[in-house]
C-alpha positions, 0 to 999 in steps of 0.5 A: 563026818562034818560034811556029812552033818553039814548036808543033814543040816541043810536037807532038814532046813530045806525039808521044814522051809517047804513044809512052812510054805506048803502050811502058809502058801499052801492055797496059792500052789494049788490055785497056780497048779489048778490053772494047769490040771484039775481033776474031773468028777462029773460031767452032766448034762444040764436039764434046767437054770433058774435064776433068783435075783434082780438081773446082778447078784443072786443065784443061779441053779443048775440042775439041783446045784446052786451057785451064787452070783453074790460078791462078783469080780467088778471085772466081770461084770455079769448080768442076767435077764430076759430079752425082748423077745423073752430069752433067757440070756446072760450078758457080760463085756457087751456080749449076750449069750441067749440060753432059749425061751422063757420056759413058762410064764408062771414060772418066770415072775419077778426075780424068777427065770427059768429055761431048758436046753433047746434041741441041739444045744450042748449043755453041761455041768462039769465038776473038777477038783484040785490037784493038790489039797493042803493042810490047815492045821492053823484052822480053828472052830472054837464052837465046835472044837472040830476043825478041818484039816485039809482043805483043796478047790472044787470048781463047778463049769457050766458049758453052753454051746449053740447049734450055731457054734455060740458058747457060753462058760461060767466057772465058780471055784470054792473051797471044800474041807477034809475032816478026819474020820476018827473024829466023827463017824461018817467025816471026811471031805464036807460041802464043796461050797465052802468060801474065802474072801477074794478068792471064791466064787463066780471067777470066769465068764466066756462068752463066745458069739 
């Protein structure tokens, strides 16, 4: 009967010592099974970038989905421009990745630019989440009193490959939250650009040449 008892104990603490570390380590188990698996969403074709901004920092639009370039990695050291013979190009690690022309003078003033696939390019969105979420039960809104109770990563690709086998591939993560239905009508899993501190946004460039 103690042997028994005994091994109850121990299946009980093992049981809340994980439950513990999935609530307060939860983010970084995803993060380290994301570098594994995720799983996709969509895969678009890209019709469109633009580009707000003063050549680092600002936005990036692909399609209709903005992505800030705000609060990047030193690291990574991304900037975007337009070259001398007025391509729109992305630079990173003394690399350049020209994405095409300029697509109209009115449309590429000042901190504005904006380019289209070219023919024979392969462009596209790719959108992927988390393997695993995890739970928040610690995440408080005192405004609202409406808290998520979930939460996993969306990841947002753009891959660019010329017909000359050159490629470019910017991977943002965010945070999207889980709120429970029963609470408000039509809840559930909010915007998947939600951030965290150092942990969130623009997280990879690849530039291949």
């Amino acid at each position: 009967m103690r042997k028994l008892l005994l091994t109850l104990l121990i299946l009980v603490t093992c049981g809340i010592a994980l439950l513990a570390a999935w609530i307060f380590g939860g983010r970084q188990v995803s993060m380290f099974i994301d570098r594994f698996e995720t799983i996709e969403i969509a895969s678009i074709p890209i019709h469109s970038v633009t580009y707000e901004g003063s050549g680092t920092g600002g936005w990036l639009t692909v399609n209709d989905v903005h992505l800030s370039l705000d609060d990047i990695n030193p690291k990574i050291g991304l900037s975007i421009g337009s070259t001398k013979d007025n391509q729109f190009a992305v630079a990173s690690g003394g690399k350049v990745f020209a994405l095409g022309p300029l697509s109209s003078t009115t449309e590429n003033a000042g901190d504005h630019l904006a380019v289209v696939p070219q023919a024979g390019d392969e462009a596209f969105l790719v959108t992927r989440r988390s393997a695993l979420s995890w739970p928040t039960p610690f995440d408080f809104n005192f405004m609202t009193g409406h808290s998520p109770s979930w939460k996993r990563h969306m990841y947002y690709e753009l891959r660019w490959k010329k017909p000359s086998g050159a490629t470019l591939d910017l991977l943002w993560r965010y945070e999207q939250p889980f709120y429970g239905r029963q609470l408000v009508p039509g809840d559930g899993w909010g915007s998947g650009f939600s951030v965290h501190e150092g942990s969130t946004g623009l997280i990879r460039v690849d530039i291949r040449l």
